[in-house]
PDB file of N, CA, C, O and CB in Angstrom:
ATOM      1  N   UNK A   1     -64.671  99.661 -29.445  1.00  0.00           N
ATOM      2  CA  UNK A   1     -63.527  99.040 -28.805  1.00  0.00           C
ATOM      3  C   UNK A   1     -63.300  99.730 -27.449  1.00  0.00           C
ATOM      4  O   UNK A   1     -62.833 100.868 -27.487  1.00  0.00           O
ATOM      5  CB  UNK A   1     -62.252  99.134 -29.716  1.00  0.00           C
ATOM      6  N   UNK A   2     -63.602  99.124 -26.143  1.00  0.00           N
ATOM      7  CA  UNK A   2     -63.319  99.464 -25.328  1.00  0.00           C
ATOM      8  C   UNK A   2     -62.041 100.276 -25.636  1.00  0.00           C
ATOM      9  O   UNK A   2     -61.392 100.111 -26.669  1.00  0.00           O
ATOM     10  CB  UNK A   2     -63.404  98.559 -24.579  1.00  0.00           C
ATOM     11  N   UNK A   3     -61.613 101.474 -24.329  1.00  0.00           N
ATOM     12  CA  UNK A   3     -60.314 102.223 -24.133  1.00  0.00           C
ATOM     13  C   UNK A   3     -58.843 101.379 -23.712  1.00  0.00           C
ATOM     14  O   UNK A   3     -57.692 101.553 -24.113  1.00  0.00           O
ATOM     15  CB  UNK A   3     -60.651 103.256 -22.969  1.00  0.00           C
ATOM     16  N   UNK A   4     -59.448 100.345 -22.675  1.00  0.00           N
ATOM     17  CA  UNK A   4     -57.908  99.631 -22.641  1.00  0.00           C
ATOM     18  C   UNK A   4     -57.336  99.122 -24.200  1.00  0.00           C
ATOM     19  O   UNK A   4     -56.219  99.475 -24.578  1.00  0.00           O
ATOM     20  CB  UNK A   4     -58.002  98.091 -21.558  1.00  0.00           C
ATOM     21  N   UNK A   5     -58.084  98.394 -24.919  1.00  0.00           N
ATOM     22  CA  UNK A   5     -57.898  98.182 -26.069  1.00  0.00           C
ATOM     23  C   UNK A   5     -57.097  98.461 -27.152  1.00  0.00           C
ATOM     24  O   UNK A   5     -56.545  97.661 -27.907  1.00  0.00           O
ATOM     25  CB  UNK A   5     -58.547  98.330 -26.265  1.00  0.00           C
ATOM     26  N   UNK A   6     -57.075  99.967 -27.168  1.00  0.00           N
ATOM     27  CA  UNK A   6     -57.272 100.801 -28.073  1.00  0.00           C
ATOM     28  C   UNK A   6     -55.654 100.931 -28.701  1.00  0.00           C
ATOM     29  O   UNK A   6     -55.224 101.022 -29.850  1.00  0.00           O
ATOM     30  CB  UNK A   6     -58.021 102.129 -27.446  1.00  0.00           C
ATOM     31  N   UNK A   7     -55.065 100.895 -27.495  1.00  0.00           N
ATOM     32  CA  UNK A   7     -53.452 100.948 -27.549  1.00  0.00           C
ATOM     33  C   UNK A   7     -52.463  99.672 -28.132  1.00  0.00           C
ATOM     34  O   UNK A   7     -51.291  99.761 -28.498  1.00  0.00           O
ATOM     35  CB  UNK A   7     -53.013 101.151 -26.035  1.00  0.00           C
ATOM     36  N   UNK A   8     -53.247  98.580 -28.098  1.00  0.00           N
ATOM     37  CA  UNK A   8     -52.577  97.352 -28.486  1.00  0.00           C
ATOM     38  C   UNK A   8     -52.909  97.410 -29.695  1.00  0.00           C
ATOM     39  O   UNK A   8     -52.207  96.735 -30.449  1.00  0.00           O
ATOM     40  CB  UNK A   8     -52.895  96.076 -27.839  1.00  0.00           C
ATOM     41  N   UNK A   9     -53.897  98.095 -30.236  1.00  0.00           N
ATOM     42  CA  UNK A   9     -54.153  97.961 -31.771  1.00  0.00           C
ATOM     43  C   UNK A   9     -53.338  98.547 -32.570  1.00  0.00           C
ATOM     44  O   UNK A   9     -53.546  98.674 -33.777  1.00  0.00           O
ATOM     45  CB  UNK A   9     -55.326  98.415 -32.187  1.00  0.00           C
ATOM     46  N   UNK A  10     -51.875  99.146 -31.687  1.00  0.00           N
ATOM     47  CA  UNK A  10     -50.924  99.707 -32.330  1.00  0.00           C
ATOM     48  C   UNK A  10     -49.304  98.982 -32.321  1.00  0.00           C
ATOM     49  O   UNK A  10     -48.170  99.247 -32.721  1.00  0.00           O
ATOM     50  CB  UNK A  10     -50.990 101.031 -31.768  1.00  0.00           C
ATOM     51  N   UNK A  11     -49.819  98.221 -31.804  1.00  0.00           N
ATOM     52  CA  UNK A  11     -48.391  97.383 -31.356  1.00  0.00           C
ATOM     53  C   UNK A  11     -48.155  96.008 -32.401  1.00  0.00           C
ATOM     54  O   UNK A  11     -49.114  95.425 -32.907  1.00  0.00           O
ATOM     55  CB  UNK A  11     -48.576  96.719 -29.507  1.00  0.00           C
ATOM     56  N   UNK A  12     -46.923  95.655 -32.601  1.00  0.00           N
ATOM     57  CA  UNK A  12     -46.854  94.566 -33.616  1.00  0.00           C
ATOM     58  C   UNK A  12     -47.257  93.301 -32.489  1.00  0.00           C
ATOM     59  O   UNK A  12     -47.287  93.184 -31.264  1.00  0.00           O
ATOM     60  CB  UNK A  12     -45.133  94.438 -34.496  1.00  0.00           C
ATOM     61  N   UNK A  13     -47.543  92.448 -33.678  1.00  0.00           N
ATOM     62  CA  UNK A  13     -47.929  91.277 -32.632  1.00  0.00           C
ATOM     63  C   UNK A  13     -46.734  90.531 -31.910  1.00  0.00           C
ATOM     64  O   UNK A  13     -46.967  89.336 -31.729  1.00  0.00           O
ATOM     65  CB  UNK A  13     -48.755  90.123 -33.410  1.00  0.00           C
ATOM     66  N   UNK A  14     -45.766  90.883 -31.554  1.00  0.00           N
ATOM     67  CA  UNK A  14     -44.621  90.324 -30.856  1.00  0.00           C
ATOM     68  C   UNK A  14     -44.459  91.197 -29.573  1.00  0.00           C
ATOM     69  O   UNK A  14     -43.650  91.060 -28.656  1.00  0.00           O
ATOM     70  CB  UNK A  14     -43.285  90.324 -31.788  1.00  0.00           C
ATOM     71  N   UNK A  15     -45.370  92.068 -29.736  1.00  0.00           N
ATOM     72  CA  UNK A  15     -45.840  93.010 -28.482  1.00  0.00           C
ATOM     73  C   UNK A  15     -46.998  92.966 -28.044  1.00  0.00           C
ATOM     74  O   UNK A  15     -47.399  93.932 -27.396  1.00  0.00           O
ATOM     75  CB  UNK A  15     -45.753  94.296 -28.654  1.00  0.00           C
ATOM     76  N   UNK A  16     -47.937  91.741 -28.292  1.00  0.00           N
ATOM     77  CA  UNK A  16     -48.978  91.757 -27.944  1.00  0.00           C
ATOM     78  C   UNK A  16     -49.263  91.097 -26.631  1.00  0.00           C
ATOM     79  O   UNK A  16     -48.328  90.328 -26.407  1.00  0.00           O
ATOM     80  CB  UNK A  16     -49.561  91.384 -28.861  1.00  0.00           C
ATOM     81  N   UNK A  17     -50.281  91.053 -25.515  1.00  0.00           N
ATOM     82  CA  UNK A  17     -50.180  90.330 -24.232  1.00  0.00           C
ATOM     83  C   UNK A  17     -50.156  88.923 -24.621  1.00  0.00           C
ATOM     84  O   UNK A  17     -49.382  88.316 -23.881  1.00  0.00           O
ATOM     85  CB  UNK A  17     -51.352  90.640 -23.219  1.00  0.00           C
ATOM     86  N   UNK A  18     -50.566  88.355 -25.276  1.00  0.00           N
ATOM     87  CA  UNK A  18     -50.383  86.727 -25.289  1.00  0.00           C
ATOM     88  C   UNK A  18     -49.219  86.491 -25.708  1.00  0.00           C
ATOM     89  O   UNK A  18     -48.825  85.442 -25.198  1.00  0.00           O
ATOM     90  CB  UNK A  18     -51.304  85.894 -26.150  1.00  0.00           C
ATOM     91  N   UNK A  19     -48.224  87.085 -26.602  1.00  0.00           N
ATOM     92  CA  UNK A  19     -47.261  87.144 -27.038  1.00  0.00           C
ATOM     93  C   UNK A  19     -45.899  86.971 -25.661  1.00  0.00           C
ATOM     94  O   UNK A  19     -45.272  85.992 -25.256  1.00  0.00           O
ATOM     95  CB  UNK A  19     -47.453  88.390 -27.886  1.00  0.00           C
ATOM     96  N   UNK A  20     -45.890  88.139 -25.355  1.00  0.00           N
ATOM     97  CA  UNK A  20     -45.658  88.161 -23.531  1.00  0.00           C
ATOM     98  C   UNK A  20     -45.895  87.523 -22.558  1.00  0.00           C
ATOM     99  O   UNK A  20     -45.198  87.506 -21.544  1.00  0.00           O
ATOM    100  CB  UNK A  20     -46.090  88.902 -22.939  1.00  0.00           C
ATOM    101  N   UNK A  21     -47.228  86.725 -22.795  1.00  0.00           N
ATOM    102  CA  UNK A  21     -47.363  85.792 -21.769  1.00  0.00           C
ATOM    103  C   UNK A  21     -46.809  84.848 -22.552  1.00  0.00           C
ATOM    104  O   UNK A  21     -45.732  84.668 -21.983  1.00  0.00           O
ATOM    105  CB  UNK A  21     -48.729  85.502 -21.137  1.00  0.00           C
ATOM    106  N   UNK A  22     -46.827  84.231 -23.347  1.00  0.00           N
ATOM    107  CA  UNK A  22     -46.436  83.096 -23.411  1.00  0.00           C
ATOM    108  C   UNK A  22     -44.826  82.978 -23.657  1.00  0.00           C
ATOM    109  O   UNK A  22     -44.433  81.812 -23.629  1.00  0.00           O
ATOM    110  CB  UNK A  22     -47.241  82.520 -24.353  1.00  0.00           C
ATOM    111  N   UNK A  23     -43.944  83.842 -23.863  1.00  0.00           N
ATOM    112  CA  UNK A  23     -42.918  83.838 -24.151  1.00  0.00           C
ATOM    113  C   UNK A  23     -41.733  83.986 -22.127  1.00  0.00           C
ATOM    114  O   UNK A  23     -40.734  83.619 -21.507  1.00  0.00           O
ATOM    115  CB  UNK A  23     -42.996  85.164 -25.500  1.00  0.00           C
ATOM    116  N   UNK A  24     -42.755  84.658 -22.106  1.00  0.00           N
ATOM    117  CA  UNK A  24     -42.600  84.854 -19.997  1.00  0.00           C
ATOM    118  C   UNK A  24     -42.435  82.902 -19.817  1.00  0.00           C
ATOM    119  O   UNK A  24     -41.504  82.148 -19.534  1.00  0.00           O
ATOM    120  CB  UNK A  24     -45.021  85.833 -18.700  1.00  0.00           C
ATOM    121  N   UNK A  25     -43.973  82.712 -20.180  1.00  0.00           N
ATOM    122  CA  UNK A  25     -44.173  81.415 -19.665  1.00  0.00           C
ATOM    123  C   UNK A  25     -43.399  80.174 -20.039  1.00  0.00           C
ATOM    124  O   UNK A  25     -43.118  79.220 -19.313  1.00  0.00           O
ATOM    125  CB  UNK A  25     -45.360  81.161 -19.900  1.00  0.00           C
ATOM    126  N   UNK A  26     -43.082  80.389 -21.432  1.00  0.00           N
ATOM    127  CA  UNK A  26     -42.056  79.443 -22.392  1.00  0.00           C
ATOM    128  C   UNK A  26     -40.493  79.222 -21.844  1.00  0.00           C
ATOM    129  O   UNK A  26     -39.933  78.143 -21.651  1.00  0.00           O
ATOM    130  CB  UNK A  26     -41.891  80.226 -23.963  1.00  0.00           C
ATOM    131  N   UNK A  27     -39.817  80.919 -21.599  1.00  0.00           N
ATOM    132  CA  UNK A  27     -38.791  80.810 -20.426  1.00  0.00           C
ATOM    133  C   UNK A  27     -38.775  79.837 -19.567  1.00  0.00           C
ATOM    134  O   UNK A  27     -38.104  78.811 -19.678  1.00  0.00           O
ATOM    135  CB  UNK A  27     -38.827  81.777 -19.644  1.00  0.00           C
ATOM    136  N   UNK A  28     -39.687  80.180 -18.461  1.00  0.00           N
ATOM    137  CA  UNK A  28     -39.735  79.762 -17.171  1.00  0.00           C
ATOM    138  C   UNK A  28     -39.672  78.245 -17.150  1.00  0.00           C
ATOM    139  O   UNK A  28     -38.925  77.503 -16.512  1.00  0.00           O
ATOM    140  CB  UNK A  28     -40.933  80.296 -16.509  1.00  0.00           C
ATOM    141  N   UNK A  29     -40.956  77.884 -18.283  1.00  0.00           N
ATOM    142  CA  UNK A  29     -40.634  76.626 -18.418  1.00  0.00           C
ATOM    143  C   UNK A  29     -39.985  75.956 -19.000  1.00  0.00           C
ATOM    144  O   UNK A  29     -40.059  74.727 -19.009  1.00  0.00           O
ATOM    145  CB  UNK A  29     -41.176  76.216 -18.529  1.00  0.00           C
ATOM    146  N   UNK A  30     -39.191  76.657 -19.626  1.00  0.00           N
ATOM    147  CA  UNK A  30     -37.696  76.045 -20.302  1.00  0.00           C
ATOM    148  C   UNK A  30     -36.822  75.722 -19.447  1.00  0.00           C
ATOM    149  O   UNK A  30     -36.224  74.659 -19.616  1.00  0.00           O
ATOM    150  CB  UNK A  30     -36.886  76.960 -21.178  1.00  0.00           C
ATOM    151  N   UNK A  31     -36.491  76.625 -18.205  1.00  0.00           N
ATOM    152  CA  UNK A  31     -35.428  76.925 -17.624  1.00  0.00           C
ATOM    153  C   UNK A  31     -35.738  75.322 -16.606  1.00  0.00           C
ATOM    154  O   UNK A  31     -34.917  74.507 -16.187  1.00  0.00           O
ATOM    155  CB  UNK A  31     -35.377  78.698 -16.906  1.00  0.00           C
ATOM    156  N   UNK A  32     -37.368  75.355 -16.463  1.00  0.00           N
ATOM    157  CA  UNK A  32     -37.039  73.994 -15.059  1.00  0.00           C
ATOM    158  C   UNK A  32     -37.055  72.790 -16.212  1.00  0.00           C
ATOM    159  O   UNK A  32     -36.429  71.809 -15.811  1.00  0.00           O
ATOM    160  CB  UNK A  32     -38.743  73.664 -13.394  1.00  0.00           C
ATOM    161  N   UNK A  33     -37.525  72.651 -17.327  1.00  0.00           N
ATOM    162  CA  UNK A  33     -37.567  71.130 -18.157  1.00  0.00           C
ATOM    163  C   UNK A  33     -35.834  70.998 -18.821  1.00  0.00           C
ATOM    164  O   UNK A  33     -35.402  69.993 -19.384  1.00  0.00           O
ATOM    165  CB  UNK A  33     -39.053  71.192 -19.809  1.00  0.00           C
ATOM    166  N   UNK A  34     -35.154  72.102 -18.609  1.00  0.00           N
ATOM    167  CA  UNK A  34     -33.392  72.166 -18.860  1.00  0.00           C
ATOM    168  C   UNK A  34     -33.082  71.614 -17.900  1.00  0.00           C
ATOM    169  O   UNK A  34     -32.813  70.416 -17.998  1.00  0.00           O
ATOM    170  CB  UNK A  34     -32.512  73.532 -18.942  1.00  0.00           C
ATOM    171  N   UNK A  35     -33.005  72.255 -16.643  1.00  0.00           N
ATOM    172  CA  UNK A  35     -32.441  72.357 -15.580  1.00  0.00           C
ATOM    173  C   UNK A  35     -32.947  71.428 -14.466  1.00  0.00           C
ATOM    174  O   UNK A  35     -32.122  70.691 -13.926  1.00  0.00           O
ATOM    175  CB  UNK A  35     -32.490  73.598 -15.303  1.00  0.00           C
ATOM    176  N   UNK A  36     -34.157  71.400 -14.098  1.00  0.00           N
ATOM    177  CA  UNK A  36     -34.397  70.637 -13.173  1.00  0.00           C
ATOM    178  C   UNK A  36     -34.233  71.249 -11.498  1.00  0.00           C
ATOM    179  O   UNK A  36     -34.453  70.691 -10.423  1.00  0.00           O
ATOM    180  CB  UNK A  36     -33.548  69.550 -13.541  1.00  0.00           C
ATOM    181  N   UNK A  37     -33.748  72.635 -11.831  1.00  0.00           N
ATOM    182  CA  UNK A  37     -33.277  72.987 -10.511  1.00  0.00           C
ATOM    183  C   UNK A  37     -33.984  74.164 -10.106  1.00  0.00           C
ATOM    184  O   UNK A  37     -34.340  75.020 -10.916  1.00  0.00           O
ATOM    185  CB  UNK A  37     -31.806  73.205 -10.447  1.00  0.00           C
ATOM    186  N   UNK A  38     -34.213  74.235  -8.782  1.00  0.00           N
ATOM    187  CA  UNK A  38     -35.540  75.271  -8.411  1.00  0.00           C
ATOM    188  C   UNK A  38     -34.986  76.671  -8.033  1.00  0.00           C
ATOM    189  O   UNK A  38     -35.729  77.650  -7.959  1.00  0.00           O
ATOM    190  CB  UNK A  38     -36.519  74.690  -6.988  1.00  0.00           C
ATOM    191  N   UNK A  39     -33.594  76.729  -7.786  1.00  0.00           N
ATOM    192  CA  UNK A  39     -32.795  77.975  -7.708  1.00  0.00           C
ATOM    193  C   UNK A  39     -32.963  78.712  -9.050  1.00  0.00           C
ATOM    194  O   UNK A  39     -33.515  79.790  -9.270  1.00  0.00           O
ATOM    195  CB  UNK A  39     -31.242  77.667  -7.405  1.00  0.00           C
ATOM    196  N   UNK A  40     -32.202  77.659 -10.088  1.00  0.00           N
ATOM    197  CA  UNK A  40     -32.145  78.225 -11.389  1.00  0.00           C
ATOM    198  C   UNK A  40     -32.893  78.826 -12.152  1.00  0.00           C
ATOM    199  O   UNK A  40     -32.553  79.538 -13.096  1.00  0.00           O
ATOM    200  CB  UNK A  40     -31.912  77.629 -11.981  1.00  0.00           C
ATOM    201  N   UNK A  41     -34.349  78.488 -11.664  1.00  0.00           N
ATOM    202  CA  UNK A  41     -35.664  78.410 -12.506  1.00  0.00           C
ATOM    203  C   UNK A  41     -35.699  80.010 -12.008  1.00  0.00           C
ATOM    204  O   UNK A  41     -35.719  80.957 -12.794  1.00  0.00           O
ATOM    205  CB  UNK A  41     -37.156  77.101 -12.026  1.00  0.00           C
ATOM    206  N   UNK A  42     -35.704  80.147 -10.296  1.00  0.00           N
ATOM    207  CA  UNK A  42     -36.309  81.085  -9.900  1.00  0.00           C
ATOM    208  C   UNK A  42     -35.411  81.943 -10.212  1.00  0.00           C
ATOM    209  O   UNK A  42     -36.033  82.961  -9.908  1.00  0.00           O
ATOM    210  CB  UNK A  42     -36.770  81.057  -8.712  1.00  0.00           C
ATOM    211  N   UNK A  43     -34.162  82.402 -10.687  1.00  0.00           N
ATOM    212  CA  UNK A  43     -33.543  83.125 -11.013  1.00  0.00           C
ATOM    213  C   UNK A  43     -33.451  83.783 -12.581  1.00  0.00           C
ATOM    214  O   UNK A  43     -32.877  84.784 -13.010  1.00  0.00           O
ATOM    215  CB  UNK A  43     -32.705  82.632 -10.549  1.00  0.00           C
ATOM    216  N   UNK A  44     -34.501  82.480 -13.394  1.00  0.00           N
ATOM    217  CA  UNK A  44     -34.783  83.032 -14.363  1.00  0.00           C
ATOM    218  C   UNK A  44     -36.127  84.092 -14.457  1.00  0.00           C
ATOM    219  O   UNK A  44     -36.382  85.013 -15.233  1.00  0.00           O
ATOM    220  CB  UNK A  44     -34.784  82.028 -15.121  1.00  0.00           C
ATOM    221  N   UNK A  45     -36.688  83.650 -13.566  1.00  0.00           N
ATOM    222  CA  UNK A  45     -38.583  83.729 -13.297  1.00  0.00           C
ATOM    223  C   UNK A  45     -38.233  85.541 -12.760  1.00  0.00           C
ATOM    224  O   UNK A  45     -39.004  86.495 -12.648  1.00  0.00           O
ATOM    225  CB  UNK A  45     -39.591  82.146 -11.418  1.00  0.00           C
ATOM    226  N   UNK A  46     -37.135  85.452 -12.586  1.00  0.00           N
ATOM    227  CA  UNK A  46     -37.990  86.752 -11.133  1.00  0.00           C
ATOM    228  C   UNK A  46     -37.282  87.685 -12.359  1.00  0.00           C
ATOM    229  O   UNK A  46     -38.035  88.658 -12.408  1.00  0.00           O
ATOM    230  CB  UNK A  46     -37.140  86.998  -8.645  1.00  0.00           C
ATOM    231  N   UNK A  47     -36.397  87.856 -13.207  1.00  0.00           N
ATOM    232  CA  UNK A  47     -36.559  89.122 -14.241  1.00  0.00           C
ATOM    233  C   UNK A  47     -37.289  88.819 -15.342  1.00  0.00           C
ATOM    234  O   UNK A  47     -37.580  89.687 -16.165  1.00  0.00           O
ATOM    235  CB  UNK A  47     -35.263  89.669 -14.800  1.00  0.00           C
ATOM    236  N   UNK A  48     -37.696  87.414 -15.478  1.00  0.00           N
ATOM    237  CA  UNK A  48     -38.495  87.347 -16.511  1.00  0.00           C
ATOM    238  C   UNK A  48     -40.114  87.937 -16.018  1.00  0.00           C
ATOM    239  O   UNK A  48     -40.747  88.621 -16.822  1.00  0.00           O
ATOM    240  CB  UNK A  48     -38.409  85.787 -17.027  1.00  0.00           C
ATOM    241  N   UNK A  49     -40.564  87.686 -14.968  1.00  0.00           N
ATOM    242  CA  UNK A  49     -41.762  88.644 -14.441  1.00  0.00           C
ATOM    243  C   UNK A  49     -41.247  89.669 -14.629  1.00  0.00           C
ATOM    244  O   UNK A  49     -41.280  90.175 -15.751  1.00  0.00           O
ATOM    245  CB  UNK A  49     -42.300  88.606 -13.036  1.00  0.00           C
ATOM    246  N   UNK A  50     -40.757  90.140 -13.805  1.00  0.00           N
ATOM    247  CA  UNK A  50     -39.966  91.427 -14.073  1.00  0.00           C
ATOM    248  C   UNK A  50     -40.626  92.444 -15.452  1.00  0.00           C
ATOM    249  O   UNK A  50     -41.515  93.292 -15.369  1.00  0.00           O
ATOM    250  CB  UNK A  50     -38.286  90.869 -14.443  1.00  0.00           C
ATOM    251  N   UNK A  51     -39.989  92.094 -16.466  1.00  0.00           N
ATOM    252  CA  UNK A  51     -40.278  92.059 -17.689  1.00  0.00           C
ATOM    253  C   UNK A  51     -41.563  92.046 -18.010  1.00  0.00           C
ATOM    254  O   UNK A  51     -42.021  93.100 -18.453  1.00  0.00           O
ATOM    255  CB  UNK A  51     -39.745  91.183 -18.187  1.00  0.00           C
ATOM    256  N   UNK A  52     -42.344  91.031 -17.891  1.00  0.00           N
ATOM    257  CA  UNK A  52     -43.249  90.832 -17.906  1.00  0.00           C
ATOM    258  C   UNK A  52     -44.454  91.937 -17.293  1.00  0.00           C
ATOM    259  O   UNK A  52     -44.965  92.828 -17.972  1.00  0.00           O
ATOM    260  CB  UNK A  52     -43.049  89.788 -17.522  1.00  0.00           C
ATOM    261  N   UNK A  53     -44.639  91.766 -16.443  1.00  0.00           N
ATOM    262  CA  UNK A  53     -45.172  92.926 -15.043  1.00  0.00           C
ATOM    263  C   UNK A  53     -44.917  94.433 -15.825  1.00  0.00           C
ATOM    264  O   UNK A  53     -45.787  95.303 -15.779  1.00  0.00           O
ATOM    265  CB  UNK A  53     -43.854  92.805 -13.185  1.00  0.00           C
ATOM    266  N   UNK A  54     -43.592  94.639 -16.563  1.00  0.00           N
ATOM    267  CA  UNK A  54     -43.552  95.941 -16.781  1.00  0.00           C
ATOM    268  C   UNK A  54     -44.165  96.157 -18.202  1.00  0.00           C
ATOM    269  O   UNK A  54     -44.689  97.184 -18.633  1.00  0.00           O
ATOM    270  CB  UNK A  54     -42.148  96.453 -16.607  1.00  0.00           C
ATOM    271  N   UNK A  55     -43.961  94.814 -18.912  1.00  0.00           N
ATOM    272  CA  UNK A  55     -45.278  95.376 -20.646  1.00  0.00           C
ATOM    273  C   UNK A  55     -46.431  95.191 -20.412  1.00  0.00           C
ATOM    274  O   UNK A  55     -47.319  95.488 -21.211  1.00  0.00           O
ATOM    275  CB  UNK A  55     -45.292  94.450 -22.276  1.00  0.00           C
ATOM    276  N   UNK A  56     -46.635  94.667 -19.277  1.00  0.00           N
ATOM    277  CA  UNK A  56     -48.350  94.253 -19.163  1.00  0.00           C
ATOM    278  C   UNK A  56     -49.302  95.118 -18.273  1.00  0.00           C
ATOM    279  O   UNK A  56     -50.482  95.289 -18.580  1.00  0.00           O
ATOM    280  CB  UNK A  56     -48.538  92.723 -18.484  1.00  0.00           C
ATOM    281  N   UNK A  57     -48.798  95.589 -17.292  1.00  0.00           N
ATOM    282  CA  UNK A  57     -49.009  96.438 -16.221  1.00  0.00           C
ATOM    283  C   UNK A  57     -48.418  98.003 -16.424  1.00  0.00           C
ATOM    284  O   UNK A  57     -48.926  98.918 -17.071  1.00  0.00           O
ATOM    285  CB  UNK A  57     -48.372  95.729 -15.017  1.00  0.00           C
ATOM    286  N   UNK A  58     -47.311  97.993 -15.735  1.00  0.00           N
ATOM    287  CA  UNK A  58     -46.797  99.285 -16.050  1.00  0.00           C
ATOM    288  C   UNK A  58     -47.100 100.240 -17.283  1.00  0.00           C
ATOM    289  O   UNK A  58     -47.964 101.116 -17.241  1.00  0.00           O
ATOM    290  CB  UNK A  58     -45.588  99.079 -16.077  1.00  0.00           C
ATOM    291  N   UNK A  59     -46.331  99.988 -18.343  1.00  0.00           N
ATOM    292  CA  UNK A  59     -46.293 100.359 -19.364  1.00  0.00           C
ATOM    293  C   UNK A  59     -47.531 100.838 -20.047  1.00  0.00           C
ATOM    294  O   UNK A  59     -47.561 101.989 -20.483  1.00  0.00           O
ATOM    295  CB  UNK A  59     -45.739  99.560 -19.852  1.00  0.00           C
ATOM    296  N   UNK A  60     -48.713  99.912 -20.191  1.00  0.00           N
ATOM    297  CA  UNK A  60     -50.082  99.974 -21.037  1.00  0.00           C
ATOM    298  C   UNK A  60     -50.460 101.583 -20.132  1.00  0.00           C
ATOM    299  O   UNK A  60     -50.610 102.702 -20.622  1.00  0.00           O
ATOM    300  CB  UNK A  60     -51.481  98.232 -20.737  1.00  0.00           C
ATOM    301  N   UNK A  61     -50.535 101.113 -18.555  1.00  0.00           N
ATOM    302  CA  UNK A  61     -51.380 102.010 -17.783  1.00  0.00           C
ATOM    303  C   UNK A  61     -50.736 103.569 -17.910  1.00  0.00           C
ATOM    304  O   UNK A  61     -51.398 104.577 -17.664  1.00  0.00           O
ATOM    305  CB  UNK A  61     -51.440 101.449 -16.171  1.00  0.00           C
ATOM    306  N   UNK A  62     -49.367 103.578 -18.326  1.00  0.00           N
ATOM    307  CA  UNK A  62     -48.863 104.996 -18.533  1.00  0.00           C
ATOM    308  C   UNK A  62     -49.405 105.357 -20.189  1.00  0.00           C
ATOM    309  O   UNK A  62     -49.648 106.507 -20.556  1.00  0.00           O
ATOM    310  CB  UNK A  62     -46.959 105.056 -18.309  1.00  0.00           C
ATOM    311  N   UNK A  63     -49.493 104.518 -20.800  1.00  0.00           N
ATOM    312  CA  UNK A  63     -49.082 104.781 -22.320  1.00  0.00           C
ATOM    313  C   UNK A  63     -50.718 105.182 -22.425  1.00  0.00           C
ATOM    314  O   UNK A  63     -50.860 105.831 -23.461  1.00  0.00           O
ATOM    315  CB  UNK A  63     -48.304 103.239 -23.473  1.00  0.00           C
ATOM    316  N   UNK A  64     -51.918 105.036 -21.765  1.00  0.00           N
ATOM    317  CA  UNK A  64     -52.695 105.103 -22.173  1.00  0.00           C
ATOM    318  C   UNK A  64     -53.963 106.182 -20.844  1.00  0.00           C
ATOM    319  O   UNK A  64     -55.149 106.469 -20.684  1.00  0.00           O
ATOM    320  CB  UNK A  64     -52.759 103.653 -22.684  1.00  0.00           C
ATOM    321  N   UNK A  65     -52.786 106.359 -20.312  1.00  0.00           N
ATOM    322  CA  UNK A  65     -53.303 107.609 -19.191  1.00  0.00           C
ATOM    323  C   UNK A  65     -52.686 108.631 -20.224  1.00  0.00           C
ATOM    324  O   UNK A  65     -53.394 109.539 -20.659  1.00  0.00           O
ATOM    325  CB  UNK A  65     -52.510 107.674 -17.236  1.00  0.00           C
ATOM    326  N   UNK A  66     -51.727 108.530 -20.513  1.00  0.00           N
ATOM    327  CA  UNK A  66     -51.251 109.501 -21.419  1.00  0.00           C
ATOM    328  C   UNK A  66     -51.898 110.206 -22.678  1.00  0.00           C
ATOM    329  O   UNK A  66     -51.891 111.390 -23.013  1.00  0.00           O
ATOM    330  CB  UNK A  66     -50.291 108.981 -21.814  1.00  0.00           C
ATOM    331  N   UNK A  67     -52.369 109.266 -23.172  1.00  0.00           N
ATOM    332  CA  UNK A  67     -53.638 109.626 -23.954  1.00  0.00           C
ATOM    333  C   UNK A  67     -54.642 110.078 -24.146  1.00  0.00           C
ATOM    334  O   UNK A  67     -55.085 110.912 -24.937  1.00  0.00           O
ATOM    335  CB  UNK A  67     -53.982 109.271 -24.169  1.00  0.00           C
ATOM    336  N   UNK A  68     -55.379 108.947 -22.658  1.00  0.00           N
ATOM    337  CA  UNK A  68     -56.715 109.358 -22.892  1.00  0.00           C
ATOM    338  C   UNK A  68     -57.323 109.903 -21.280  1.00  0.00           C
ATOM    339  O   UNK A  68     -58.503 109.884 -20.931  1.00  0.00           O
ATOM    340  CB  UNK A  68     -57.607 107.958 -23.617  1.00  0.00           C
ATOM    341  N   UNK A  69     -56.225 110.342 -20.519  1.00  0.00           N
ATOM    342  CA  UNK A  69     -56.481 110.951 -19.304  1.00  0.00           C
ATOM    343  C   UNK A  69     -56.709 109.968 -17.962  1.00  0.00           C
ATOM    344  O   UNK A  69     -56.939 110.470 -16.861  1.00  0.00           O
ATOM    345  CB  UNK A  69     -57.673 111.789 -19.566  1.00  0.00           C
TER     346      UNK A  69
END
């Protein structure tokens, strides 16, 4: 198993990246098939990246420098 890997094999699956992506993505597209409005959407979008950006990016790359150097 590759090293990026290694760390998700510890996480429940409601923490997993597809999990995250699609729940990011499910938002976003909730917010414009509700709403219809491109302010609203983007006001959901930009902490839902947010969020996003920080379990997918951030987070893995500390949690697993931490580990394995």
């Amino acid at each position: 198993m590759p090293e990026s890997e290694k760390g998700w094999a510890y996480k429940p699956w409601w923490c997993q990246p597809w999990s995250i992506v699609l729940t990011g993505i499910g938002f976003i597209a909730g917010s414009w098939f509700m709403f219809k409005m491109l302010w609203l959407t983007l006001l959901v979008a930009i902490p839902v990246l947010t969020w996003m950006g920080y379990f997918l990016i951030v987070y893995p790359k500390a949690f697993f420098q931490s580990f394995y150097g």
